[in-house]
C-alpha positions in Angstrom: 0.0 0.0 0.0 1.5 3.3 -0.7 0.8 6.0 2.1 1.8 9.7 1.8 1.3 12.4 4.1 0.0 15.9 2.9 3.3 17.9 1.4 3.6 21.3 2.7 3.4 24.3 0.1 7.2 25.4 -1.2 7.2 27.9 -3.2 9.0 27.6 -7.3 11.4 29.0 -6.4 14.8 28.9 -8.4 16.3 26.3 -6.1 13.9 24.1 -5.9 13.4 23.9 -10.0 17.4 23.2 -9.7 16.6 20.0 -7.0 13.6 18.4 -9.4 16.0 19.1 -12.2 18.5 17.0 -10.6 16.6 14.4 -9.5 15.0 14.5 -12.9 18.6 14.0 -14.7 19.2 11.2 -11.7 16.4 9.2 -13.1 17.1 10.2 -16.6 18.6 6.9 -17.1 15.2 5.3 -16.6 13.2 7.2 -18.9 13.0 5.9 -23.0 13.0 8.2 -25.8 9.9 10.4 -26.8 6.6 9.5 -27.2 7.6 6.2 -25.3 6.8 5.3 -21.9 8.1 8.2 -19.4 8.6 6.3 -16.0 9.4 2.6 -15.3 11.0 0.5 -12.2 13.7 -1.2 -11.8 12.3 -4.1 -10.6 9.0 -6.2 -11.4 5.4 -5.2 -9.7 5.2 -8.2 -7.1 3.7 -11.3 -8.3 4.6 -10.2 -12.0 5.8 -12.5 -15.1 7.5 -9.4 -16.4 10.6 -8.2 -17.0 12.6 -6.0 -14.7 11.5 -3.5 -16.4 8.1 -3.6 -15.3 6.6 -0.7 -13.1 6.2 3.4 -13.3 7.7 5.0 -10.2 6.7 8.6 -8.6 9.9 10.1 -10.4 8.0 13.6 -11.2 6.8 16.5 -8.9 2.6 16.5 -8.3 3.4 19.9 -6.8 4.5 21.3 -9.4 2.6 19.8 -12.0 1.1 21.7 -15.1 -2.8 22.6 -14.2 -4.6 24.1 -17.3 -8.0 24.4 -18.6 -8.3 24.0 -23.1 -12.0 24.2 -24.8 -12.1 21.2 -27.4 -13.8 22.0 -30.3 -16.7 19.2 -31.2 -17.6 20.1 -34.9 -21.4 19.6 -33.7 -23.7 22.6 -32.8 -26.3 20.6 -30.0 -27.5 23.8 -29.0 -28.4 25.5 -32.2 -26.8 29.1 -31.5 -25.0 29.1 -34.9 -21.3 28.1 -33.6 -19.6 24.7 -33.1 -19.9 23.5 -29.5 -16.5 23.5 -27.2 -16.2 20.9 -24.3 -14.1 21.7 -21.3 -11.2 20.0 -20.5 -9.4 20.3 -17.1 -5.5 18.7 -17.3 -3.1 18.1 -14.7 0.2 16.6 -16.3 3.9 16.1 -15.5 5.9 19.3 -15.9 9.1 17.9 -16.2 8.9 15.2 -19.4 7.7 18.8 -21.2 11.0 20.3 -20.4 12.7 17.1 -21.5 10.9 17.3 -25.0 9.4 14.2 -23.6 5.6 13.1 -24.3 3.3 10.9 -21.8 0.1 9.0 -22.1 -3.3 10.1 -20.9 -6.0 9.2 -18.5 -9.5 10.5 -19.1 -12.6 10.5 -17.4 -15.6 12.3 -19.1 -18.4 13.2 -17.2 -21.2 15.6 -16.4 -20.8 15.3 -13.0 -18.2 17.6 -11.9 -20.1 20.4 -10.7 -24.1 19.1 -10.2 -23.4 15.8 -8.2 -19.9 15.1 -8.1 -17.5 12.1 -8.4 -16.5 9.0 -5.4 -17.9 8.1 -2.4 -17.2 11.7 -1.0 -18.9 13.5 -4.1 -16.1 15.3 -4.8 -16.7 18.4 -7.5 -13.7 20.3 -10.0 -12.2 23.5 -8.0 -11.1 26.4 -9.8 -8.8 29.5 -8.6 -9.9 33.2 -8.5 -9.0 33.1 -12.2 -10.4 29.9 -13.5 -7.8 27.7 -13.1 -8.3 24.0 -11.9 -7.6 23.1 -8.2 -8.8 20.1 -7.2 -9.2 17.2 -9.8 -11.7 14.3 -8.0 -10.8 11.1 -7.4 -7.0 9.6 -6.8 -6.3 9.4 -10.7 -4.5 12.7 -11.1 -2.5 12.4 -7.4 -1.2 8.7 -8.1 -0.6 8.5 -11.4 0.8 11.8 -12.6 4.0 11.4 -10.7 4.5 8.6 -12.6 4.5 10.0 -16.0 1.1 10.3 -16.8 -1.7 13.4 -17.6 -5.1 13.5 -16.3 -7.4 14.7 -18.2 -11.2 15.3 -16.7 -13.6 16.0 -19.8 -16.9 18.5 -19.2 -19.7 16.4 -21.3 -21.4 19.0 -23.8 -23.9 21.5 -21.2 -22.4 20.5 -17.9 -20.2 22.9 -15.8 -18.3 24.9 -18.2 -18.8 23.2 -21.4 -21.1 24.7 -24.2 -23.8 22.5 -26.1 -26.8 20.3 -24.7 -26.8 16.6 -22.7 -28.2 14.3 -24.5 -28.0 11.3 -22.2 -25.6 8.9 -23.7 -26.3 10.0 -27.5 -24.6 11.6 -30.5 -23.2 15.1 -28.1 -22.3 12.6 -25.2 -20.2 10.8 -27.1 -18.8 13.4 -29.3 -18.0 15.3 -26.3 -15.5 12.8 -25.3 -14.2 11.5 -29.2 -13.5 15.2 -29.8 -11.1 15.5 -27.2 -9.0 11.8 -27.8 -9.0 13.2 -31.3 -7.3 16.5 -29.9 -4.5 14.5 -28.0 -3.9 13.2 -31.2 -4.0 16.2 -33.1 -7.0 15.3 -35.0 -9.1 18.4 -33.6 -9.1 21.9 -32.7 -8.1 23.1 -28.8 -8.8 26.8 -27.9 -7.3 28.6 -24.8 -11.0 30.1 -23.7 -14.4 28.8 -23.6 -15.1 31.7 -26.9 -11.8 33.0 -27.9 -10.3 32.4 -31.3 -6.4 31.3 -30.1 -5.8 27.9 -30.4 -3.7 25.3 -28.6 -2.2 22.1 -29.6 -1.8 19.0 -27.4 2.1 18.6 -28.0 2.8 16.9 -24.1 0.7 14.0 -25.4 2.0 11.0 -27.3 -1.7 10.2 -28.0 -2.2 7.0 -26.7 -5.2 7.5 -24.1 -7.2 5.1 -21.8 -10.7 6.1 -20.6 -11.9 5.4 -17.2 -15.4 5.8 -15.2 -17.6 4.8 -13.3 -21.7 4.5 -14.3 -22.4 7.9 -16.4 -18.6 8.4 -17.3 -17.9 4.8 -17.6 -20.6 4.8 -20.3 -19.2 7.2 -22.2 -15.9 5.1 -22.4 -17.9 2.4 -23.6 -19.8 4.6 -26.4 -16.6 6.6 -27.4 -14.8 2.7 -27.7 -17.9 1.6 -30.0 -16.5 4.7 -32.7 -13.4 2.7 -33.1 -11.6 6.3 -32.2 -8.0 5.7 -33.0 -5.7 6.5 -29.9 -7.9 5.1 -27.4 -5.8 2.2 -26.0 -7.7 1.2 -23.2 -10.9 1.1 -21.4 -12.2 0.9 -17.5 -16.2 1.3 -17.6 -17.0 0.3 -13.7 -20.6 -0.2 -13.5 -21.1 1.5 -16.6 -24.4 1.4 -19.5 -24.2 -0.5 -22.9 -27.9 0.2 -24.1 -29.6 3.2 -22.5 -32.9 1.4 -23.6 -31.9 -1.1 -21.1 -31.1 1.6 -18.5 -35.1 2.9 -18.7 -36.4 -0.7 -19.5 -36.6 -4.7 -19.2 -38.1 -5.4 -22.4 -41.3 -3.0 -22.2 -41.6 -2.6 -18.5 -40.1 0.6 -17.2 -37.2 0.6 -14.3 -38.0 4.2 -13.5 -40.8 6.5 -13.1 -38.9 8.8 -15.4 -36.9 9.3 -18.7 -33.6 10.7 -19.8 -35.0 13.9 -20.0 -35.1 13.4 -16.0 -31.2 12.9 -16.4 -30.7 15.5 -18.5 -31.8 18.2 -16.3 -30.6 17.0 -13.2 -26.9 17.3 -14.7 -27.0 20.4 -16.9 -25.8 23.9 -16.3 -28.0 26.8 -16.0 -26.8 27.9 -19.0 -28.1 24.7 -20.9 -31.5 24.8 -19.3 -31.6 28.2 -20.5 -31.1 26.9 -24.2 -31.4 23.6 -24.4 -35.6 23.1 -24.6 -35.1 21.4 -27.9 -32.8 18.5 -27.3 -35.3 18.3 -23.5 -38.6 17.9 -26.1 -36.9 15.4 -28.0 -35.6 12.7 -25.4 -39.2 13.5 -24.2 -40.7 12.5 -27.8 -38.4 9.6 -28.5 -38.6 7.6 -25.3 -42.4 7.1 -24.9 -43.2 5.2 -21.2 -44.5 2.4 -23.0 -41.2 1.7 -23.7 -41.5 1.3 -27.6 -38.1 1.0 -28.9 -37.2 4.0 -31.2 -34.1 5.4 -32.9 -33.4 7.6 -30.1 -32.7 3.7 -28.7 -30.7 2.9 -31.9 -28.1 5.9 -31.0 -27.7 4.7 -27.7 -27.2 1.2 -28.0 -23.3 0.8 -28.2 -24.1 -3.6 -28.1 -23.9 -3.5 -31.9 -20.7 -1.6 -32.2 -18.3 -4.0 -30.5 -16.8 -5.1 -33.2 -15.3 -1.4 -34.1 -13.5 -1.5 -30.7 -9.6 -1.1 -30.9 -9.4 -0.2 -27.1 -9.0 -3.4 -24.3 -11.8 -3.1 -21.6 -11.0 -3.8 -18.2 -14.7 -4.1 -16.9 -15.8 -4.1 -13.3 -19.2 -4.6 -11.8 -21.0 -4.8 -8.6 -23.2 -8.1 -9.3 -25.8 -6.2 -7.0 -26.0 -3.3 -9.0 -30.0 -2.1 -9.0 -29.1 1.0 -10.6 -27.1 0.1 -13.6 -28.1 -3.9 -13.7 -25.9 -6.5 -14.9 -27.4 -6.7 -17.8 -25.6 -4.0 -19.4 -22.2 -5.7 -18.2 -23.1 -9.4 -19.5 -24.5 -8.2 -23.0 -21.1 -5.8 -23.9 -19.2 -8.7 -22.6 -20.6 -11.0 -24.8 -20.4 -8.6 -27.6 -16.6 -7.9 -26.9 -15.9 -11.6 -27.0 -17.4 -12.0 -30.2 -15.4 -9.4 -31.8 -12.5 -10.8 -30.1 -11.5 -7.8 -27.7 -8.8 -8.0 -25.1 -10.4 -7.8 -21.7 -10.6 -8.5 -17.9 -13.2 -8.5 -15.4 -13.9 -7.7 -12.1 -17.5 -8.7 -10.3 -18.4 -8.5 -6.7 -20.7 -8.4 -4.2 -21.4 -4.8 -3.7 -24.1 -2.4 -5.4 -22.7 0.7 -7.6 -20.0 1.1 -6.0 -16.0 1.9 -7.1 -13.7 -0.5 -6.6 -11.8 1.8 -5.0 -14.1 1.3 -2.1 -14.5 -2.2 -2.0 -10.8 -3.9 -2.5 -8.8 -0.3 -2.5 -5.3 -1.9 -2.4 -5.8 -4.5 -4.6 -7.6 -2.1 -7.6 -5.0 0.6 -7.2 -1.9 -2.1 -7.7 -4.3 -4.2 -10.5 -5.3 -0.4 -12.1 -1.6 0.5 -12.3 -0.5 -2.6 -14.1 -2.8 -2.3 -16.6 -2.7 1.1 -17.4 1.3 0.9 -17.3 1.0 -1.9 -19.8 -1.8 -0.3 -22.4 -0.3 3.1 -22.2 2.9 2.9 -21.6 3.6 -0.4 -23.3 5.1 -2.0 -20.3 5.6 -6.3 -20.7 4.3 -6.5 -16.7 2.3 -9.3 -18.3 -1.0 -8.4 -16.6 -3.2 -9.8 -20.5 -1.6 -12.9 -19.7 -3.3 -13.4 -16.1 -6.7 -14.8 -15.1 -9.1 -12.9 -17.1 -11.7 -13.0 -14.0 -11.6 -11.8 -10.6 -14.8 -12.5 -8.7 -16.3 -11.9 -5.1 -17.6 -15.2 -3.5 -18.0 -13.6 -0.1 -17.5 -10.3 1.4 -13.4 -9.4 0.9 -13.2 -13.4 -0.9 -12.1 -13.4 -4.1 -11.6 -16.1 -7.2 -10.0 -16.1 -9.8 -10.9 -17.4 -13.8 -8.2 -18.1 -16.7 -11.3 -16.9 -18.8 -14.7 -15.9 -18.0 -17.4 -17.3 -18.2 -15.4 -20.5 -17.6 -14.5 -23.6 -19.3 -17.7 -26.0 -18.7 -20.2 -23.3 -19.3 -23.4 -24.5 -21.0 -26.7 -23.0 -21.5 -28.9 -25.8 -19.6 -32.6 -25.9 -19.5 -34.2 -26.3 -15.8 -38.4 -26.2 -15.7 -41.0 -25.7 -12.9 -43.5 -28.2 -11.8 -46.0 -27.8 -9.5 -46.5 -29.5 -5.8 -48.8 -30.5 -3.6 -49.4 -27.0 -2.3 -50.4 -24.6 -4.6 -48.0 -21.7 -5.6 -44.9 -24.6 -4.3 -43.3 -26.0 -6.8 -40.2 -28.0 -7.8 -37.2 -27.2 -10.4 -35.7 -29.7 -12.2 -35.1 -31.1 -15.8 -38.2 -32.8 -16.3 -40.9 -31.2 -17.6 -44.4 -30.4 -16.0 -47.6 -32.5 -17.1 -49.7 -31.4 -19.6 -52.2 -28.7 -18.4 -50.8 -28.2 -15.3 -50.3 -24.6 -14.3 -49.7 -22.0 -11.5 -51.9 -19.0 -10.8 -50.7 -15.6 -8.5 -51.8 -11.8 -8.4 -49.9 -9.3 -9.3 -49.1 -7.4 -6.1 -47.1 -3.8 -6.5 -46.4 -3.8 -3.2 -45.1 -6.9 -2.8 -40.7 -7.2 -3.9 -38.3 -10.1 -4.5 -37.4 -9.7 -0.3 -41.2 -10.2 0.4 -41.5 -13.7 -2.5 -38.2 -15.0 -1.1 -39.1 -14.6 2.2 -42.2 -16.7 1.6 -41.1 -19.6 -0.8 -42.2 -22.2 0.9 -45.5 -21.1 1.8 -48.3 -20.4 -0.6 -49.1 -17.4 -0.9 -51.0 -15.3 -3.9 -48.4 -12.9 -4.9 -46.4 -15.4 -6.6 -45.1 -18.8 -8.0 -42.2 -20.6 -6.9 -40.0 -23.8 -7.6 -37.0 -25.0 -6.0 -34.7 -28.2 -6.2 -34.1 -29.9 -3.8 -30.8 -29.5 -1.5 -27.8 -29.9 -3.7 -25.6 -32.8 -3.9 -22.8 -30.7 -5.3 -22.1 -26.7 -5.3 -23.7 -25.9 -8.6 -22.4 -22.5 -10.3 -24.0 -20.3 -12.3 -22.0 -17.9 -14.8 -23.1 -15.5 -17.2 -26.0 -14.5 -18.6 -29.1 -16.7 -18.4 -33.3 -16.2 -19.9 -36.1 -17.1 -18.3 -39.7 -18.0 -21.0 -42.6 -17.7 -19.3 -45.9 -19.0 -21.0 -48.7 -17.1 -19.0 -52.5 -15.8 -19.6 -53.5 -12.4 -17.9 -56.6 -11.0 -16.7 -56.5 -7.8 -18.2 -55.0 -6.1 -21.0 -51.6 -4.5 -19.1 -49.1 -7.1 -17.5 -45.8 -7.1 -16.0 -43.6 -10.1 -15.0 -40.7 -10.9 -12.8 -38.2 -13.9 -12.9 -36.2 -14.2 -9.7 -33.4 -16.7 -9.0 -32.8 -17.4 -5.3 -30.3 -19.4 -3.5 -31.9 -20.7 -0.3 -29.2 -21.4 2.3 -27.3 -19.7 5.4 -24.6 -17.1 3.7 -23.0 -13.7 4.7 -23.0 -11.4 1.8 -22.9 -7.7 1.2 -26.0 -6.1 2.3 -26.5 -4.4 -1.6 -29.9 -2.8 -0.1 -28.0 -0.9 2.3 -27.6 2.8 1.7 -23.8 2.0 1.1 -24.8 -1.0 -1.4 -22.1 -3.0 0.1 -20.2 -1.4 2.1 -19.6 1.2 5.3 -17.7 5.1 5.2 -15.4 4.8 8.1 -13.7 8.2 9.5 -9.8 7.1 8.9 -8.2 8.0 5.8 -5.1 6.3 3.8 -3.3 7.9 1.0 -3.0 7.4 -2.4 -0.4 9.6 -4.1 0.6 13.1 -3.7 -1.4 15.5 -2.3 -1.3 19.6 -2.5 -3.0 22.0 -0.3 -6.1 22.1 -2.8 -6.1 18.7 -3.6 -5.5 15.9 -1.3 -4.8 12.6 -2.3 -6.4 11.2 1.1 -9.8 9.0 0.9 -11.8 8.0 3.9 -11.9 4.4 4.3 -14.6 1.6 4.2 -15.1 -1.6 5.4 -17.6 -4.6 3.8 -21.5 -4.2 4.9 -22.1 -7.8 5.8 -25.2 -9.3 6.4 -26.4 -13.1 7.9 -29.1 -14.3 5.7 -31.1 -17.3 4.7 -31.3 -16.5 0.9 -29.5 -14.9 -1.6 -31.3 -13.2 -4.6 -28.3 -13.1 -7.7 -29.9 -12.5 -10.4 -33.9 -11.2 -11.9 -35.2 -9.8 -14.9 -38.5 -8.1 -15.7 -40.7 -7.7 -19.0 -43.8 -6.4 -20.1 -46.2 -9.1 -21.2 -47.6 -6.6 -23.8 -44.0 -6.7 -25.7 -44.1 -10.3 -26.6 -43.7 -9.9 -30.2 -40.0 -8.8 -29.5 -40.1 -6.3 -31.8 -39.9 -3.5 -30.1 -43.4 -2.3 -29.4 -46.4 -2.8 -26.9 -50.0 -4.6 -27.6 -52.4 -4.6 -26.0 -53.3 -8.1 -24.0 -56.6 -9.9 -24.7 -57.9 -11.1 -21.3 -57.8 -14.9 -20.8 -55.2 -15.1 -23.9 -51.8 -17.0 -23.8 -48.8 -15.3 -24.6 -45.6 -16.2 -24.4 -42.0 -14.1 -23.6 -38.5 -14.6 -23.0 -36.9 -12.4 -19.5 -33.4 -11.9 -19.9 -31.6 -12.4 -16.4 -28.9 -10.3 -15.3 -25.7 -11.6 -15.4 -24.3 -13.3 -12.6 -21.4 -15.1 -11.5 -22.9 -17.4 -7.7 -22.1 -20.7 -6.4 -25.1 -22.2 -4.8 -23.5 -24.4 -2.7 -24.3 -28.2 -1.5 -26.6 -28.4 0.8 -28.8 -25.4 -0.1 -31.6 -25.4 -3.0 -32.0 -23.6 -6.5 -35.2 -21.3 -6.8 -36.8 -19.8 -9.1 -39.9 -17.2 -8.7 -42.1 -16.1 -11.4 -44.3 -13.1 -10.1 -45.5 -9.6 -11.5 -44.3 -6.5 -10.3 -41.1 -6.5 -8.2 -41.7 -3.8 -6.0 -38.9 -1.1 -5.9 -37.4 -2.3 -9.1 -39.9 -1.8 -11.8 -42.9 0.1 -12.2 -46.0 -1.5 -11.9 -49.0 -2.1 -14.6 -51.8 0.6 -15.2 -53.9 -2.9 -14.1 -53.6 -5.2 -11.5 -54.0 -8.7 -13.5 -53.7 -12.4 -12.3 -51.7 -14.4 -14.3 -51.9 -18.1 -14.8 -48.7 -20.0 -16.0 -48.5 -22.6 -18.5 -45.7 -24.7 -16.6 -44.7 -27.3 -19.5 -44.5 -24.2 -21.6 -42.2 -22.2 -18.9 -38.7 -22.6 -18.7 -35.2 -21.1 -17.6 -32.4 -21.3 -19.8 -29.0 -21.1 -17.1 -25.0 -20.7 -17.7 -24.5 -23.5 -15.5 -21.1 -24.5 -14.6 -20.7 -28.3 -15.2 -23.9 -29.2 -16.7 -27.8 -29.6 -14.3 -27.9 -30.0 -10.8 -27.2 -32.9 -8.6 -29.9 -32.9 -5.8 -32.1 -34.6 -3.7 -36.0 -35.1 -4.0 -37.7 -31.8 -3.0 -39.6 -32.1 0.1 -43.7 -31.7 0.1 -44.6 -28.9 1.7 -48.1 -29.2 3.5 -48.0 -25.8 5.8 -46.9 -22.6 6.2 -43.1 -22.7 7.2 -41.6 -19.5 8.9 -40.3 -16.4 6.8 -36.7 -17.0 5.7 -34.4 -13.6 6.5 -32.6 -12.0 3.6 -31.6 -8.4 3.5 -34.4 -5.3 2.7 -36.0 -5.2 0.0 -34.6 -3.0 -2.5 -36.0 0.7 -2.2 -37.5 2.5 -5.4 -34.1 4.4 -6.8 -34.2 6.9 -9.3 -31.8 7.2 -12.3 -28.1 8.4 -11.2 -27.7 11.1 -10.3 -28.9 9.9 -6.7 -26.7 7.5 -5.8 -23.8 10.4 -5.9 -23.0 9.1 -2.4 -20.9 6.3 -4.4 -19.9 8.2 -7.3 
């Protein structure tokens, strides 16, 4: 762990510019020529297959470090005044490779989140001197990493803080926002010294070879500015980041929020861009109806499609407990990526949205390093050539995968049955009679917690199956379905697919305002620190909770969107229809001794929005099945026990609370 204390203010002074030069020229002998890396060890990261030349050292002052402010031009005019739109971009870098005629890499993180909400689990905002200059750049990035030969770079999306243009919530301005300015590092677009002046500056520090890193809004942008196939973007680090905005707002037809991206949009834009922005506001109104129709405002957000342009490698991290931006969006870009044969690794634990930074601090910062030394600097520290997967079995216990989802993976077919109690079912491989069914009620007050909580007992709210306790521990990995045959009532249904692992555990309490984990008051240190930015970050600790199940994975649809092209119909009362719910992905051991479940209900309070009716449901069991990533091939387990009564609720954590997009959960950045 590295720990620094605050350093004292010194003036530049001539004497001390003649002590950094001479430790400069000391070090000299590390350093390779221009536009090549600009710090490196002496000796190999710990654990490393690399050479010895395999680590970036502090060798430069933070101090005294280069602090400017340039207005990228984006060649788009989002706000219609009649001029090309300029995004802000705040840089800290090196001051002494310049003076050396010396070049270093970038990292980037592009958000709209620097002044409205701001960024980590302290919120931290952008600072600015008397005369507009940056202060105090969030997060550890700039204190840890410029020292050792990096800039950061902190990118203003289009109408946030002091960027001109509009927000456009993941679209064409989003995303152009952040390609404008890795096309400026590279000397591809035009830098100006003020937000509206006419002189122009060039990015001659940079050697062009950038990596984009954030998490959630900023971490999507890295993954939509990767799917333009920019050149110059080396590397990736979306944590808990958006692949398809549809799939932010929706779960096939049934929304996730009471409200759309124009929601977003004004939460995060400056009062300037409220001012002039009305436009762009009526049309993410007009193109994401709450019926959820897909439309081509969908189309332009939807970066799935354009894996295959990515040159970047993606280091991905996700909580697998994530209710704000599901796991969904990580397992279909993963997928995507692996189809178009992109370098990556993954990270997956047990928290909510939250940064790895405060869930395994050490280990991210050492693992973060690595991999940006070796994509941007070009440093053989052999990190591509280590397990592709690190994931979170129990709070602060980690595996490890060569590749991910792992050899053995098969898409297996499980199927409910009913019981002898009605609404109690068994999972297995066989399938159900002919004509038998289960019938529940659609309950919006009723969540996953509540259905869990009641598995074993019948109750109207809900359907559930369960295997028997396991023989063996059975894993699940990836990205699973759910097809649910089922008649409504009335003409407006939703439905919810829930897998549960029913056994003792101590997980992360993801419900938790901290999603996973607890702020404590001590601090540790993370680079260097100045008097207006300190590299010092309170602690945290897991948020563990004793439970008797384990939700890992749901999904949700509207029942109206079974055609699966994109639009609603209207149900016909006592009508079969049939739909596939795509389950988050999920990486869980259910281990022996503990039973599989699987719930099929209607509206899983605090997660989705309920139906403008409240239908009852009758499923068609032969015709209902789950499609699982199972490790190893179908469960092992013993004959499920009948269940005659009412057996007492089994504990899990809270149930989730209703969350609104964002910008709300700023406590975690």
């Amino acid at each position: 762990m590295l720990l620094q204390t605050r350093r004292s203010r010194i003036p530049w002074t001539t004497l001390v510019l003649s002590a950094v030069t001479a430790l400069v020229a000391a070090a000299i002998s590390l350093l390779p020529p221009l536009g090549a890396p600009a710090a490196h060890a002496a000796s190999a990261a710990p654990g490393s297959t690399a050479d010895s030349r395999s680590e970036s050292r502090p060798v430069y002052s933070y101090e005294n470090a280069i602090r400017e402010s340039v207005w990228v031009d984006t060649t788009i005019d989002g706000d219609a005044d009649g001029r090309t739109d300029r995004v802000a971009v705040d840089i800290v870098r090196p001051r002494e490779p310049e003076a050396q005629g010396r070049r270093v890499p970038v990292i980037m993180d592009a958000s709209p989140y620097y002044s409205c909400c701001g960024r980590g689990n302290e919120s931290q905002t952008k600072t600015y001197d008397a005369a507009g200059n940056p202060v105090r750049f969030p997060l550890f990035y700039d204190n840890y990493f410029v020292p050792r030969g990096y800039a950061t770079v902190l990118v203003d999306l289009a109408g946030t803080n002091r960027s001109d243009g509009c927000v456009d919530v993941g679209g064409r301005s989003d995303i152009l926002s952040a390609k404008a300015v890795v096309d400026w590092l590279n000397g591809r677009a035009t830098g100006y010294t003020t937000a509206t002046g006419g002189r122009t500056v060039k990015a001659g520090w940079s050697n062009g070879a950038t990596g984009m890193i954030g998490k959630s809004y900023d971490g999507t942008i890295a993954n939509g500015v990767a799917a333009s196939g920019v050149k110059g973007l080396k590397t990736i680090v979306p944590i808990g980041a958006i692949s398809s905005w549809y799939d932010y707002y929706f779960a096939k037809g049934a929304p996730l929020f009471d409200s759309g991206p124009d929601g977003l949009s004004d939460t995060v834009e400056s009062d300037g861009a409220h001012a002039r922005c009305a436009a762009v506001q009526k049309r993410l109104v007009e193109g994401a109806p709450r019926n959820g129709d897909w439309t081509g405002l969908w189309n332009a957000r939807n970066y799935v499609p354009d894996a295959g342009k990515v040159r970047a490698s993606v280091f991905a991290v996700h909580g697998a407990q994530d209710l704000n931006v599901r796991t969904k969006h990580l397992g279909q870009w993963w997928n995507a990526l692996a189809d178009a044969g992109v370098e990556r690794k993954i990270w997956l634990s047990q928290t909510g949205h939250v940064d790895p930074f405060d869930f395994r601090r050490e280990e991210w910062v050492r693992t973060l390093h690595r991999w940006f030394d070796h994509y941007l600097l070009g440093i053989d520290n052999g990190i591509e050539r280590e397990p592709m997967a690190d994931v979170e079995r129990a709070p602060d216990q980690w595996s490890t995968d060569r590749v991910w989802p792992p050899s053995g993976t098969r898409q297996t077919t499980l199927r409910p049955r009913g019981g002898t109690t009605a609404g109690v079912g068994v999972l297995g491989t066989e399938r159900a009679e002919p004509g038998s069914t289960e019938t529940f009620t659609d309950d919006p007050a009723l969540s996953e917690a509540d259905w869990s909580a009641a598995i074993d007992t019948s109750t109207p709210g809900k359907a559930g199956f369960t295997t028997g306790p396991l023989e063996r521990d059975l894993r699940l990995s990836g990205s699973g379905t759910v097809t649910v045959t089922a008649t409504p009532s009335t003409a407006d249904a939703h439905l919810s697919a829930v897998l549960v692992d029913l056994g003792p555990a101590t997980i992360r309490d993801y419900t938790a305002a901290g999603e996973g984990i607890t702020t404590l008051d001590n601090r540790t240190c993370w680079g260097s620190s100045t008097e207006g930015d300190s590299a010092c970050f309170k602690e945290t600790a897991a948020d563990k909770e004793d439970v008797d199940y384990t939700v890992f994975s749901r999904g949700w649809a509207d029942l109206g969107h079974y055609a699966d092209d994109g639009k609603a119909r209207p149900l016909t009362p006592g009508k079969a229809y049939t739909i596939t719910l795509d389950l988050a992905a999920t990486d869980h051991v259910v281990p022996a001794g503990h039973r599989l479940g699987l719930i099929v209900a209607g509206t899983d309070a605090g997660l989705i929005e309920p139906p403008s009716t409240t239908p009852r449901l009758t499923l068609d069991l032969p015709r209902t099945s789950a499609r699982l990533p199972l490790v190893g091939g179908a469960p092992k387990a013993a004959a499920a026990p009948s269940r005659t009564a009412a057996t007492p609720p089994l504990k899990g954590v809270r149930a989730p609370h209703h969350r609104t997009p964002l910008p709300s959960v700023s406590t975690h950045g």
